[in-house]
C-alpha positions in Angstrom: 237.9 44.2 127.8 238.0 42.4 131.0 235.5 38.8 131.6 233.8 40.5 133.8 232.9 43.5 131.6 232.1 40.5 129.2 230.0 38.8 131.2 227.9 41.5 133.3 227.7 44.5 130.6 224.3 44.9 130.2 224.0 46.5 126.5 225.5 43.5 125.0 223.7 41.8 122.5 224.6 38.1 121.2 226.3 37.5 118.8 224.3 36.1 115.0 226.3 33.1 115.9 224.7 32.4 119.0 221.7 31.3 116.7 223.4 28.3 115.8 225.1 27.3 118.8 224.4 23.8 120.9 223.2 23.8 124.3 226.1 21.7 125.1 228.4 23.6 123.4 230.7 26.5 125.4 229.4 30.1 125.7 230.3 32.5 123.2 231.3 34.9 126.1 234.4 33.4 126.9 233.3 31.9 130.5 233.8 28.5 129.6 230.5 27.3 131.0 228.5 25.5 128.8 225.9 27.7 127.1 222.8 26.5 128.3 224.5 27.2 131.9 225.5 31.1 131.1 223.7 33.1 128.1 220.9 30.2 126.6 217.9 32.3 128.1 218.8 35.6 127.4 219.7 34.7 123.9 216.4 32.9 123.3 214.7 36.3 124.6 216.8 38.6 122.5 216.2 36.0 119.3 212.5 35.6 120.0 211.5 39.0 120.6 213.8 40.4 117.2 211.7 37.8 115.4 208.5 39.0 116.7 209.3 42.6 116.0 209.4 41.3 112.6 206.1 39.4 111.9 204.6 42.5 113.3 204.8 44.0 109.7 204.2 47.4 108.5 201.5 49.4 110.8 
């Protein structure tokens, strides 16, 4: 797979890792920008709306 199908496929979904990772630290896609530069917001959004779906509890 090719950076840009890395960078720009829209499907993806981070990686568990990407929990853990610094702001500061470099993206887990490979770009070699830091993370809070490349993937920090749409990781937060991914994280915090799994976590949500999950403190809904049963219906």
């Amino acid at each position: 797979m090719g950076i840009w199908q890395k960078l720009f496929s829209g499907g993806k979904t981070p990686p568990e890792s990407a929990r853990d990772l610094s702001r500061n630290a470099p993206c887990w896609c490979g770009s070699e920008k830091k993370y809070k530069q490349c993937h920090f917001a749409a990781d937060k959004a991914h994280f915090t709306a799994r976590q949500n779906e999950a403190c809904k509890g049963p219906t």
